[in-house]
PyMOL Python script that loads the backbone (N, CA, C, O; Angstrom):
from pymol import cmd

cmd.read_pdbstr("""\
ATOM      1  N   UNK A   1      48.065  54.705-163.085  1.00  0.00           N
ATOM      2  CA  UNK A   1      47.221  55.746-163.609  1.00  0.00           C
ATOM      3  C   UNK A   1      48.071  56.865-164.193  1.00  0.00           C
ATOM      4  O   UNK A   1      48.944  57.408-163.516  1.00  0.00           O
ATOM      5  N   UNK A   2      47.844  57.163-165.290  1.00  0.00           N
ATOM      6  CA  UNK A   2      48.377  58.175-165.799  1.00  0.00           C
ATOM      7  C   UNK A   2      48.395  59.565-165.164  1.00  0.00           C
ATOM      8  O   UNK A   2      47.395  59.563-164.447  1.00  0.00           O
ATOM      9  N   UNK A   3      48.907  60.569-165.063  1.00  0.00           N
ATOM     10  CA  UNK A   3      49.151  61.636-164.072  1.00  0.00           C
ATOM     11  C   UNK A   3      48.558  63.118-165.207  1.00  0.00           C
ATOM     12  O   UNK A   3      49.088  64.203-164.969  1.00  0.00           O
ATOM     13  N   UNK A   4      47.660  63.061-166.184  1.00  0.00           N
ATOM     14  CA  UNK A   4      47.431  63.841-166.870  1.00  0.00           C
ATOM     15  C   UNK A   4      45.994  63.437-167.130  1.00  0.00           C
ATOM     16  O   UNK A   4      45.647  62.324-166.732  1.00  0.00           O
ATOM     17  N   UNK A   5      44.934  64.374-167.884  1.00  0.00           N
ATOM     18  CA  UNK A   5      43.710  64.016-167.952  1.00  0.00           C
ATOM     19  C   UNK A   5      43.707  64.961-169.348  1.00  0.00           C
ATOM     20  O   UNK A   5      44.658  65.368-170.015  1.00  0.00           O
ATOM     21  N   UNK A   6      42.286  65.143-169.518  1.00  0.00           N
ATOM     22  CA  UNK A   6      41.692  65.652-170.739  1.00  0.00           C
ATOM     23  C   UNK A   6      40.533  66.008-170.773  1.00  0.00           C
ATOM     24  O   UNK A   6      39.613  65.367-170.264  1.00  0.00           O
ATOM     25  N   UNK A   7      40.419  67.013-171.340  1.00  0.00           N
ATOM     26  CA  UNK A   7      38.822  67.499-171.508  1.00  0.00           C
ATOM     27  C   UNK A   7      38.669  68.174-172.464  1.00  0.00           C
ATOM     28  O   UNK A   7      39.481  69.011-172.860  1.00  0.00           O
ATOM     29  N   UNK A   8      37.502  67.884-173.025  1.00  0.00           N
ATOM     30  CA  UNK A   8      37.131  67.684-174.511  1.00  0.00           C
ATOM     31  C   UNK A   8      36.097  68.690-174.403  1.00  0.00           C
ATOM     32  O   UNK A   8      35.407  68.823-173.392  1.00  0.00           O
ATOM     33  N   UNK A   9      35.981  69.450-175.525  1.00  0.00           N
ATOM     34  CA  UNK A   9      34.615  70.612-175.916  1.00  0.00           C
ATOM     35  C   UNK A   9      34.698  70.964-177.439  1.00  0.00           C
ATOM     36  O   UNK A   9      35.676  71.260-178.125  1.00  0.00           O
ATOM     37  N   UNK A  10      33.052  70.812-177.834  1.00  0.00           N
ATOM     38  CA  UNK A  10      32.945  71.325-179.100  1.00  0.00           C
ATOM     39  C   UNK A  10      32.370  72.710-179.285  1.00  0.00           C
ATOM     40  O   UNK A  10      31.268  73.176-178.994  1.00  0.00           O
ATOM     41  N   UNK A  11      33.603  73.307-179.942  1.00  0.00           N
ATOM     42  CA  UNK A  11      33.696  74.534-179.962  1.00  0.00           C
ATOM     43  C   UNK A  11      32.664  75.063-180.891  1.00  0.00           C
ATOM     44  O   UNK A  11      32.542  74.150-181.707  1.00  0.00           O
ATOM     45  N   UNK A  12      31.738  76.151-181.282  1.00  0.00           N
ATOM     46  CA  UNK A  12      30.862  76.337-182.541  1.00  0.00           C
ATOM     47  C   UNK A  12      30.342  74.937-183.609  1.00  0.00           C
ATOM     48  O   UNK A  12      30.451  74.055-182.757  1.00  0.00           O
ATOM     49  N   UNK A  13      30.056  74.492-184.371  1.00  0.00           N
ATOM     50  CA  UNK A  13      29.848  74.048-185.088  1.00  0.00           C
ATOM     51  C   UNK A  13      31.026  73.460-185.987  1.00  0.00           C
ATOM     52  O   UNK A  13      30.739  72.461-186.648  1.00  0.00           O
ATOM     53  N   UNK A  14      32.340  73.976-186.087  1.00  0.00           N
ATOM     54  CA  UNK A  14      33.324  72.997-186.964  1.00  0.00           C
ATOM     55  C   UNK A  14      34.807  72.713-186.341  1.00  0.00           C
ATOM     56  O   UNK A  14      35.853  72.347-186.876  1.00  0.00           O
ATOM     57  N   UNK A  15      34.409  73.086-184.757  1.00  0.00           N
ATOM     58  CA  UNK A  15      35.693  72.569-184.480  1.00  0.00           C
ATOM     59  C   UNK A  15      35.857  71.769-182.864  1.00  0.00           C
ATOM     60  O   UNK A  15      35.159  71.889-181.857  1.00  0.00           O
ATOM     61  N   UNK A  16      36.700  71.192-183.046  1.00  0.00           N
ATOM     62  CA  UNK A  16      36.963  70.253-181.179  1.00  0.00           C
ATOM     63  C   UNK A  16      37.740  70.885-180.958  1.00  0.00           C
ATOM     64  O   UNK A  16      38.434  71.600-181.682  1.00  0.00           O
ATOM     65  N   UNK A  17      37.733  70.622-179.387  1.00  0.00           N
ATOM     66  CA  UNK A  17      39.071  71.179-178.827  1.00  0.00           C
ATOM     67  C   UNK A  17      39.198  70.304-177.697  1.00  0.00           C
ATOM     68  O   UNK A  17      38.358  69.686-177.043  1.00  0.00           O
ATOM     69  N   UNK A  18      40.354  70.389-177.626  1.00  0.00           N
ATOM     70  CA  UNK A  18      41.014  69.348-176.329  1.00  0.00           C
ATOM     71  C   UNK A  18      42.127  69.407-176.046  1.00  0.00           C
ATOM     72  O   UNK A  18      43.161  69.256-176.697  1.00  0.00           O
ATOM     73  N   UNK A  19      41.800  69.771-174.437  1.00  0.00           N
ATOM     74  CA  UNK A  19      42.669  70.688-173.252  1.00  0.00           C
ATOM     75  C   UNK A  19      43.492  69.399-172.622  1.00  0.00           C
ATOM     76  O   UNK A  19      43.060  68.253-172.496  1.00  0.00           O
ATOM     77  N   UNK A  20      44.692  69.864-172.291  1.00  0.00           N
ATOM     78  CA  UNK A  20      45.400  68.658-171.905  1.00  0.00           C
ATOM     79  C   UNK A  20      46.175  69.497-170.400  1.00  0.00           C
ATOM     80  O   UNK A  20      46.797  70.544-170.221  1.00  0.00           O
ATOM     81  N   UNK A  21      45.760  68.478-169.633  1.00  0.00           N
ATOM     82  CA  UNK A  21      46.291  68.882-168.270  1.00  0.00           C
ATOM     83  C   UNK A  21      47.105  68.032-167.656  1.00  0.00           C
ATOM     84  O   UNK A  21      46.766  66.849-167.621  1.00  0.00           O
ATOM     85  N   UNK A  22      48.539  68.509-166.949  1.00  0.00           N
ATOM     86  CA  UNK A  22      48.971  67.443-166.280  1.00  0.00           C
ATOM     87  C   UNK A  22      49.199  68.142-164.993  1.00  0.00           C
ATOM     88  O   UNK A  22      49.321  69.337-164.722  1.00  0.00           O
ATOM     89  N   UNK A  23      49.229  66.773-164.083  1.00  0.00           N
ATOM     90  CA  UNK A  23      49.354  67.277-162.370  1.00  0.00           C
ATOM     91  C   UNK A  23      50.639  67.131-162.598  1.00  0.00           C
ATOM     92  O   UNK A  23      51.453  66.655-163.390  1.00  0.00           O
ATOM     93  N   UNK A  24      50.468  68.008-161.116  1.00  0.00           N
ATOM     94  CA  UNK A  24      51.458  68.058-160.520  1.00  0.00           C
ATOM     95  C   UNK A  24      51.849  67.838-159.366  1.00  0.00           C
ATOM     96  O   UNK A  24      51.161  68.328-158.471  1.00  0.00           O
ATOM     97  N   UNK A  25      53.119  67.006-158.960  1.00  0.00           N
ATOM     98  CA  UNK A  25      53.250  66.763-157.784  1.00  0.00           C
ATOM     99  C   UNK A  25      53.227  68.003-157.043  1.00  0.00           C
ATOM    100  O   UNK A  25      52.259  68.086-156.286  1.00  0.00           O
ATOM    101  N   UNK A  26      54.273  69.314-157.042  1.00  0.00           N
ATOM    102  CA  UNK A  26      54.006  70.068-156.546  1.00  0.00           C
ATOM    103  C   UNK A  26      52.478  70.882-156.194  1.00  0.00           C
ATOM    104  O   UNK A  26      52.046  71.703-157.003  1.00  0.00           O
ATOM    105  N   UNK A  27      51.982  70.674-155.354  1.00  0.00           N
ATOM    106  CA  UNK A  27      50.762  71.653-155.663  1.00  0.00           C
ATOM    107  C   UNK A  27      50.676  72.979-155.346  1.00  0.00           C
ATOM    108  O   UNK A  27      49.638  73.467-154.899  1.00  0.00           O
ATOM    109  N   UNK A  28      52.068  73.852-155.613  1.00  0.00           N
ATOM    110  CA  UNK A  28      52.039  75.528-155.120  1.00  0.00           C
ATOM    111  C   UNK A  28      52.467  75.852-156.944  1.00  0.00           C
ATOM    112  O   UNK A  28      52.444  77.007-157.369  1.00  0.00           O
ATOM    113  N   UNK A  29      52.790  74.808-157.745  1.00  0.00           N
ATOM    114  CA  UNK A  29      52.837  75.094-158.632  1.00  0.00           C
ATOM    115  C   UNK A  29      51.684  74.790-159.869  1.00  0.00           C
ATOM    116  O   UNK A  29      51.465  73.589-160.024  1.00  0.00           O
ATOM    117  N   UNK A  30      50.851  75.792-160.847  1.00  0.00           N
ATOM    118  CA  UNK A  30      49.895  76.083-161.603  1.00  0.00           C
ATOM    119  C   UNK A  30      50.679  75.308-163.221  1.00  0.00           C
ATOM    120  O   UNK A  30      51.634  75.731-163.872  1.00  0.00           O
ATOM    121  N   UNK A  31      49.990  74.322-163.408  1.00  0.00           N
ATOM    122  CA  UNK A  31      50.149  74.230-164.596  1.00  0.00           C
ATOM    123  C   UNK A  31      48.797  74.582-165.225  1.00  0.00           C
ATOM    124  O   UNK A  31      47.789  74.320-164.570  1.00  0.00           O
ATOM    125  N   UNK A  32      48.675  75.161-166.452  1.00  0.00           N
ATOM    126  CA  UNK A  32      48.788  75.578-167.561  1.00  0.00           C
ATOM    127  C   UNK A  32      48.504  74.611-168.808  1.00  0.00           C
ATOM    128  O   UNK A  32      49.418  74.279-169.562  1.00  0.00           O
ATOM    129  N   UNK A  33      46.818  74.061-169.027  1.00  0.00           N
ATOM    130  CA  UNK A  33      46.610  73.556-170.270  1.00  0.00           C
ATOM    131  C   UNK A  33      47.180  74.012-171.453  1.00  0.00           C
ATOM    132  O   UNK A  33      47.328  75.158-171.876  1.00  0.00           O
ATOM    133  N   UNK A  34      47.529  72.734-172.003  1.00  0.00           N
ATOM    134  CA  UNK A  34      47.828  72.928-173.508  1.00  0.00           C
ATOM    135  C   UNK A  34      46.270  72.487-174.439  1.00  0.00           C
ATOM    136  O   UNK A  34      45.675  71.535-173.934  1.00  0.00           O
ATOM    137  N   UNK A  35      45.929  72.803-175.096  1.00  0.00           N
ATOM    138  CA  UNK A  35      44.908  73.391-176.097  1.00  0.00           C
ATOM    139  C   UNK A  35      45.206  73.027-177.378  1.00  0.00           C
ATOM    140  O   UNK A  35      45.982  73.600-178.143  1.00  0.00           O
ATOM    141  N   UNK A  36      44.314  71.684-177.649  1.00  0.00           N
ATOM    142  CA  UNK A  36      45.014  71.047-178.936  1.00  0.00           C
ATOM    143  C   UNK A  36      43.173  71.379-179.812  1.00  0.00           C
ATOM    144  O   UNK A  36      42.220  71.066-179.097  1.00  0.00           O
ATOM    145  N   UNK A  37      42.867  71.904-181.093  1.00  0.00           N
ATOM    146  CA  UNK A  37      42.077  72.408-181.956  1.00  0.00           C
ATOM    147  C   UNK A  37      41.723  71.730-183.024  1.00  0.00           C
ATOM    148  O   UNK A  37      42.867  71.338-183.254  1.00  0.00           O
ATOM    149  N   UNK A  38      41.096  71.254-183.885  1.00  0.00           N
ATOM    150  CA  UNK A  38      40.896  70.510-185.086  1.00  0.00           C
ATOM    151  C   UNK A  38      39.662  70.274-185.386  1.00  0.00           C
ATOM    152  O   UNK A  38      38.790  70.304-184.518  1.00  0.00           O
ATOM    153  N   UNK A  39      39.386  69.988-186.742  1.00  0.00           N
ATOM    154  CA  UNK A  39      37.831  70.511-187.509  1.00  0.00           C
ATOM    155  C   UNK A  39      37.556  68.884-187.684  1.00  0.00           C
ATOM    156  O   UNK A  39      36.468  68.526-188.136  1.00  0.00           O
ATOM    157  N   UNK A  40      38.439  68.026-187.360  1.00  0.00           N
ATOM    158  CA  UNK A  40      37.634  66.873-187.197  1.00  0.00           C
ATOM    159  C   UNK A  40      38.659  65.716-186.266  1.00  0.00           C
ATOM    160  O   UNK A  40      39.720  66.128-185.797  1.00  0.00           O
ATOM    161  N   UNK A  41      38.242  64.321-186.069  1.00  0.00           N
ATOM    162  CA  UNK A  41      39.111  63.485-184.900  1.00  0.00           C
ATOM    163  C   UNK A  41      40.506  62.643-185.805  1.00  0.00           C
ATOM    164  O   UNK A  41      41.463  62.066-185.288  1.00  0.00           O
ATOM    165  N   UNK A  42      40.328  62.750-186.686  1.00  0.00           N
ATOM    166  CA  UNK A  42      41.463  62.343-187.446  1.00  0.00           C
ATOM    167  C   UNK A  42      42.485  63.388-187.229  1.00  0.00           C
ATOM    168  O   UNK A  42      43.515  63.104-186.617  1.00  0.00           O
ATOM    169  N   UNK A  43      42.261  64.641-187.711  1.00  0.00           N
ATOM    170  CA  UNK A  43      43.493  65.885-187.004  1.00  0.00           C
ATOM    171  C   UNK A  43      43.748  65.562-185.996  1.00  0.00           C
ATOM    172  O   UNK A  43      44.920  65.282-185.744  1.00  0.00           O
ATOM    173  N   UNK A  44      42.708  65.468-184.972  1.00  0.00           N
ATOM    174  CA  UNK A  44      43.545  65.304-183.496  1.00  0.00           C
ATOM    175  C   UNK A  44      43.930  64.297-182.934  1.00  0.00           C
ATOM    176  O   UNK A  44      44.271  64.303-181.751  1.00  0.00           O
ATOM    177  N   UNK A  45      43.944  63.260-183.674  1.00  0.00           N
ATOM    178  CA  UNK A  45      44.689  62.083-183.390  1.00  0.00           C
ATOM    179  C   UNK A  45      45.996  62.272-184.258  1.00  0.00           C
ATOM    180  O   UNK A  45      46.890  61.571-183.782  1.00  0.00           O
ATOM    181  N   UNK A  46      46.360  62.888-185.226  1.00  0.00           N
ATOM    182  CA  UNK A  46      47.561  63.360-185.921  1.00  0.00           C
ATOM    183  C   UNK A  46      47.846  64.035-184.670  1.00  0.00           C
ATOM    184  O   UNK A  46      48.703  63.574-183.915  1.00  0.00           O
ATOM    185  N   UNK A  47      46.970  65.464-184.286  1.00  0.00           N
ATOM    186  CA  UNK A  47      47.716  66.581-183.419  1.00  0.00           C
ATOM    187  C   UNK A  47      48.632  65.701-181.861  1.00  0.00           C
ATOM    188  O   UNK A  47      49.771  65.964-181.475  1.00  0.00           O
ATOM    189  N   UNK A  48      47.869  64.880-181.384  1.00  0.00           N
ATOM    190  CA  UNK A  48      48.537  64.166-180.116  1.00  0.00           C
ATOM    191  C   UNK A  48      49.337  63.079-180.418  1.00  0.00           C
ATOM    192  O   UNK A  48      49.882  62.601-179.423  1.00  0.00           O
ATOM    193  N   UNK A  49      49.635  62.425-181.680  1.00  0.00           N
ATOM    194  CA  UNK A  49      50.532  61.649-181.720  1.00  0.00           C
ATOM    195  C   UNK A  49      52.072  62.860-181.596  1.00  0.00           C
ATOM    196  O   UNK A  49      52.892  62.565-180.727  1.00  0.00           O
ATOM    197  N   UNK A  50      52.287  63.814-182.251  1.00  0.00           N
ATOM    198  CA  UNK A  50      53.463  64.636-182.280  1.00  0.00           C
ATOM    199  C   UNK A  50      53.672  65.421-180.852  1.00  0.00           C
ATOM    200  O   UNK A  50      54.568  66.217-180.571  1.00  0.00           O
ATOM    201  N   UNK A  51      52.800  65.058-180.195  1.00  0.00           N
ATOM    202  CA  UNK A  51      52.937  65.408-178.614  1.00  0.00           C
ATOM    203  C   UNK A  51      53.556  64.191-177.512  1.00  0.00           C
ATOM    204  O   UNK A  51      53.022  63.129-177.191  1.00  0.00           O
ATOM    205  N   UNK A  52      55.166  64.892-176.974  1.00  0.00           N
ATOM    206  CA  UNK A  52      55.328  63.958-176.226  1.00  0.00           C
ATOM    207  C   UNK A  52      55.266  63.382-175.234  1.00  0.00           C
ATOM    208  O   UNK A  52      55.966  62.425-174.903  1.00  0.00           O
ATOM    209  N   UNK A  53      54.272  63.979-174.527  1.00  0.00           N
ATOM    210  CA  UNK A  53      54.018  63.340-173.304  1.00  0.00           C
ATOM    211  C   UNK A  53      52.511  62.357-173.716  1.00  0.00           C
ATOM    212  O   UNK A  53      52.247  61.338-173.078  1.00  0.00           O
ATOM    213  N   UNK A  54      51.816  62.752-174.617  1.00  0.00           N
ATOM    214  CA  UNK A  54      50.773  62.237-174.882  1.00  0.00           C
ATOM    215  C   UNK A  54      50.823  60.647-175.793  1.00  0.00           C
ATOM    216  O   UNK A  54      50.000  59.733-175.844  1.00  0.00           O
ATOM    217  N   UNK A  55      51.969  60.798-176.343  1.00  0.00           N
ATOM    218  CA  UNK A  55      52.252  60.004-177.528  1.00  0.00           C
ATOM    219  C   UNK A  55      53.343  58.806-176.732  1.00  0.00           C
ATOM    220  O   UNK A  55      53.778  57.794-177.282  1.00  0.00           O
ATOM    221  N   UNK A  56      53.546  59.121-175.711  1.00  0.00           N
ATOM    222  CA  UNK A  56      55.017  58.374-175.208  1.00  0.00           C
ATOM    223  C   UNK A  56      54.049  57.856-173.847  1.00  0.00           C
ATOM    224  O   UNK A  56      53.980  56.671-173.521  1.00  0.00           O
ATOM    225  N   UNK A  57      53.427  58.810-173.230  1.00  0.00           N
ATOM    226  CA  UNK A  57      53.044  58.352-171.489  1.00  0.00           C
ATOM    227  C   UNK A  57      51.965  57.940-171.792  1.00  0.00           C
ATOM    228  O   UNK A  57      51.763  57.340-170.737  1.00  0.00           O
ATOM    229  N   UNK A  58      50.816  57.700-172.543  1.00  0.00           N
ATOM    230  CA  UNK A  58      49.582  57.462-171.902  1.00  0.00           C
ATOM    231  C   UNK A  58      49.322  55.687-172.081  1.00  0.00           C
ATOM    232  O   UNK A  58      50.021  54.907-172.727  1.00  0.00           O
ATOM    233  N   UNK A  59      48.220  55.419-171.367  1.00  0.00           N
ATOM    234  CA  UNK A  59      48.644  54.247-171.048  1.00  0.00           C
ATOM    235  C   UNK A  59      47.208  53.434-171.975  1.00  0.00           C
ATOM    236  O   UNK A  59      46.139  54.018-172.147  1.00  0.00           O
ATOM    237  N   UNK A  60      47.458  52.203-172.413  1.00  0.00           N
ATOM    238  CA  UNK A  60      46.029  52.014-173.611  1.00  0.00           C
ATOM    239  C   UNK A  60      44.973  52.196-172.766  1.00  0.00           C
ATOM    240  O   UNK A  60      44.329  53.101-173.295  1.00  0.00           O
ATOM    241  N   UNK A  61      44.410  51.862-171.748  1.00  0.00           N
ATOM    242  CA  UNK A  61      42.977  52.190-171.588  1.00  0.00           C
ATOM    243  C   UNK A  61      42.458  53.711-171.601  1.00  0.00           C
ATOM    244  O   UNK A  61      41.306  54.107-171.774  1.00  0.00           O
ATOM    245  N   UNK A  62      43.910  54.632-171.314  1.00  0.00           N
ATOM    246  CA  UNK A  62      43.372  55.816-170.990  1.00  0.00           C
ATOM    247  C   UNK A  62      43.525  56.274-172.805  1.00  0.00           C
ATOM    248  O   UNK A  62      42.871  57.263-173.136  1.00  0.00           O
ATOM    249  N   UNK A  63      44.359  55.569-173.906  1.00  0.00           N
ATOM    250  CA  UNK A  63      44.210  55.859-175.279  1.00  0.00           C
ATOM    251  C   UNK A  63      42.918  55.838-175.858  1.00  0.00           C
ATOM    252  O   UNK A  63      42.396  56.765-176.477  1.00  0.00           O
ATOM    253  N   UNK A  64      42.253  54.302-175.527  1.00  0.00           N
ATOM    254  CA  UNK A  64      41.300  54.028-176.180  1.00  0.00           C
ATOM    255  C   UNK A  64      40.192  55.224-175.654  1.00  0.00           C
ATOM    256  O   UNK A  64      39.684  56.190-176.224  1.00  0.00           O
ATOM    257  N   UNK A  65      40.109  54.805-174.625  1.00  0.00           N
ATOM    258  CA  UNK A  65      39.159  56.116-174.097  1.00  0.00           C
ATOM    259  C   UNK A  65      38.383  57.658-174.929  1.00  0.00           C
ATOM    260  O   UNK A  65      37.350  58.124-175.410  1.00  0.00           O
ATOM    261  N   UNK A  66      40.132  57.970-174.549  1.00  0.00           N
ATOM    262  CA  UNK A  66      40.217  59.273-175.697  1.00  0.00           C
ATOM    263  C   UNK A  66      39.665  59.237-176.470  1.00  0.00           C
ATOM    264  O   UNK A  66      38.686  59.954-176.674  1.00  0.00           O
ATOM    265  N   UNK A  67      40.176  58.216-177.325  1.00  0.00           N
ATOM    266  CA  UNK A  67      39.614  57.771-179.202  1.00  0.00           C
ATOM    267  C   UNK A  67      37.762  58.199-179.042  1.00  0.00           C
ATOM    268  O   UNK A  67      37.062  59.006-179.653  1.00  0.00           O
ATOM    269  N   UNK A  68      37.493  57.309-178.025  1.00  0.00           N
ATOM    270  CA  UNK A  68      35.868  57.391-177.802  1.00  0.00           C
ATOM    271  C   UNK A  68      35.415  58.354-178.384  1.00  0.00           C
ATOM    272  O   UNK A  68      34.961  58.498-179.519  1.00  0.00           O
ATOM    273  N   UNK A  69      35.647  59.417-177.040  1.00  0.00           N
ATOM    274  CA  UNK A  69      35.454  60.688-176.601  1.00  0.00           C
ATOM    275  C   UNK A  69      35.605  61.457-177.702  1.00  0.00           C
ATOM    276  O   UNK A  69      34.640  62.154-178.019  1.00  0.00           O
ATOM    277  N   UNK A  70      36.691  61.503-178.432  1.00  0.00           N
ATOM    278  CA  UNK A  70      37.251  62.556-179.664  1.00  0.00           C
ATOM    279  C   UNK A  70      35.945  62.213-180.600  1.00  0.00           C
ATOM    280  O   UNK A  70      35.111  63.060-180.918  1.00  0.00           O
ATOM    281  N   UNK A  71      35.899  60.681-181.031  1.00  0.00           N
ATOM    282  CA  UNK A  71      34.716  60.541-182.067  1.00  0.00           C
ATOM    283  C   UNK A  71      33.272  60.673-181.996  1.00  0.00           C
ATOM    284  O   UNK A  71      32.465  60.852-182.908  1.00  0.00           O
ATOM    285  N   UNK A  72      33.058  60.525-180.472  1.00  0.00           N
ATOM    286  CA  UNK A  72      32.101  61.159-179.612  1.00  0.00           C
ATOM    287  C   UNK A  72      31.317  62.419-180.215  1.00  0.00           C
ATOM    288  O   UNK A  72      30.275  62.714-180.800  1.00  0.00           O
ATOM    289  N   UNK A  73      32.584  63.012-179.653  1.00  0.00           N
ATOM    290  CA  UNK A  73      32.552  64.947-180.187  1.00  0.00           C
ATOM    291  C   UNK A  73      32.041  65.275-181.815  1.00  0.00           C
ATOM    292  O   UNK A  73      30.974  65.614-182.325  1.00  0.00           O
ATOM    293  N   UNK A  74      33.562  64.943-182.371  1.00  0.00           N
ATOM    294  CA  UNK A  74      32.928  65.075-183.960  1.00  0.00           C
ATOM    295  C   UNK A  74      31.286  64.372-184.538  1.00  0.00           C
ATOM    296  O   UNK A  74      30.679  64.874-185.484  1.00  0.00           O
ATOM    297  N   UNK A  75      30.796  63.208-183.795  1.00  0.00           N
ATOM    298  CA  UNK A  75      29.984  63.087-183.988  1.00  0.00           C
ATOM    299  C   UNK A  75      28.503  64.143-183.817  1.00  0.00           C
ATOM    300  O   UNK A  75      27.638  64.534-184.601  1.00  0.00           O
ATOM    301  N   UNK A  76      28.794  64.337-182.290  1.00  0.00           N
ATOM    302  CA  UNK A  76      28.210  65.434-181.740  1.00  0.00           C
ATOM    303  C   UNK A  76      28.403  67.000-182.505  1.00  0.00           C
ATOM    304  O   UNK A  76      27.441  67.758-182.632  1.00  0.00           O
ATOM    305  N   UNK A  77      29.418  67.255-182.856  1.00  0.00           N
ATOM    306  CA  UNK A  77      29.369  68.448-183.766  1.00  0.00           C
ATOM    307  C   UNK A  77      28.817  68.497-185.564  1.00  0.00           C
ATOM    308  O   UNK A  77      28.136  69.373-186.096  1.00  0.00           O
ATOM    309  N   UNK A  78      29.393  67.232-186.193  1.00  0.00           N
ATOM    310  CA  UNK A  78      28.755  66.640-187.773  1.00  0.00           C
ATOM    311  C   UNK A  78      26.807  67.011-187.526  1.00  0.00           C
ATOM    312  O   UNK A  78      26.143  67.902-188.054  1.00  0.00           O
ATOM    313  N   UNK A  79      26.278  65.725-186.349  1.00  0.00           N
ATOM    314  CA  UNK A  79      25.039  66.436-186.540  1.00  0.00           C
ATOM    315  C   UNK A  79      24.143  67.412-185.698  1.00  0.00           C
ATOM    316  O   UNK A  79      22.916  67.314-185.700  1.00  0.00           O
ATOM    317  N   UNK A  80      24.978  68.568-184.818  1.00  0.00           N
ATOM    318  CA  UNK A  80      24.534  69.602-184.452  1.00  0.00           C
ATOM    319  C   UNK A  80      23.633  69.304-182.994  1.00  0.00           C
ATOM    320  O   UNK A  80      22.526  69.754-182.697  1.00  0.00           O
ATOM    321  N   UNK A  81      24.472  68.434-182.252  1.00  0.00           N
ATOM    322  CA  UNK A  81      23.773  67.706-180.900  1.00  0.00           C
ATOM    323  C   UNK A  81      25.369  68.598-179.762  1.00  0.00           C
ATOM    324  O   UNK A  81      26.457  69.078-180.077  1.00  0.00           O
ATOM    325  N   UNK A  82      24.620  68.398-178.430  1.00  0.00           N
ATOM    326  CA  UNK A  82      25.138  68.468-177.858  1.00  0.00           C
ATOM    327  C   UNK A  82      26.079  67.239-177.302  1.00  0.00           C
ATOM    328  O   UNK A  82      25.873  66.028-177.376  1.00  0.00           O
ATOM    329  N   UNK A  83      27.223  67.983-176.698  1.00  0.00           N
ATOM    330  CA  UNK A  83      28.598  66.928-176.618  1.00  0.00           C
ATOM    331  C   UNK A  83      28.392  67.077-175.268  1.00  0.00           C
ATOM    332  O   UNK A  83      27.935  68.101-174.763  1.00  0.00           O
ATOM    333  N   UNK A  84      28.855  65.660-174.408  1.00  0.00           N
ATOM    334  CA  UNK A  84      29.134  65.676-172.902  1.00  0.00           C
ATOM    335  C   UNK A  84      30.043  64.610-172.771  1.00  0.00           C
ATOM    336  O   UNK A  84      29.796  63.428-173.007  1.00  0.00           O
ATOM    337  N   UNK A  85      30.907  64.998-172.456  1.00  0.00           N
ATOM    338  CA  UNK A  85      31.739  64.128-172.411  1.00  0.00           C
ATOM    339  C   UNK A  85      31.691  62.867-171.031  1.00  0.00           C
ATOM    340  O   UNK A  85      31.215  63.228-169.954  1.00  0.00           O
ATOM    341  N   UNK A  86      32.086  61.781-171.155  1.00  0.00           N
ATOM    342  CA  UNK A  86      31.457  60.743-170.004  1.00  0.00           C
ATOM    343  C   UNK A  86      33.171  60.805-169.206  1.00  0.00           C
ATOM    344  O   UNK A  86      33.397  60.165-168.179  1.00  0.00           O
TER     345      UNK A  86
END
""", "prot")
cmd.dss("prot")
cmd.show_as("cartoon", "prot")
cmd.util.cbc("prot")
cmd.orient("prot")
């Protein structure tokens, strides 16, 4: 299992966003989402390939997943529905 997760929100009407969290073994130590932004799922599949923990560690089921989810969203934002991510 991959040691990082994701959570996805559509921000206003033209943009995604997706928060990237990784654990930590330590747990006295706070990590600190990174916050990846884009007006549609093609950007943010550009934006996380140039990310290296995202682009190097994740493992295909937890890729494909993503993919879902991201097109999910933009879908959910294109026609003005609410997004929930599964």
């Amino acid at each position: 299992m991959d040691n990082f997760y994701f959570l996805i929100r559509v921000i206003s009407d033209d943009m995604i966003a997706l928060y990237y969290f990784h654990h930590s073994k330590n747990l006295q130590k706070i990590e600190m989402p990174i916050c990846f932004t884009s007006k549609n799922a093609i950007l943010m599949y550009k934006l996380l390939s140039y990310h290296v923990n995202v682009s190097r560690k994740i493992s295909l089921s937890h890729s494909l997943y993503l993919g879902k989810e991201i097109y999910k969203a933009e879908l959910a934002r294109v026609v003005g529905q609410v997004y929930i991510q599964d």
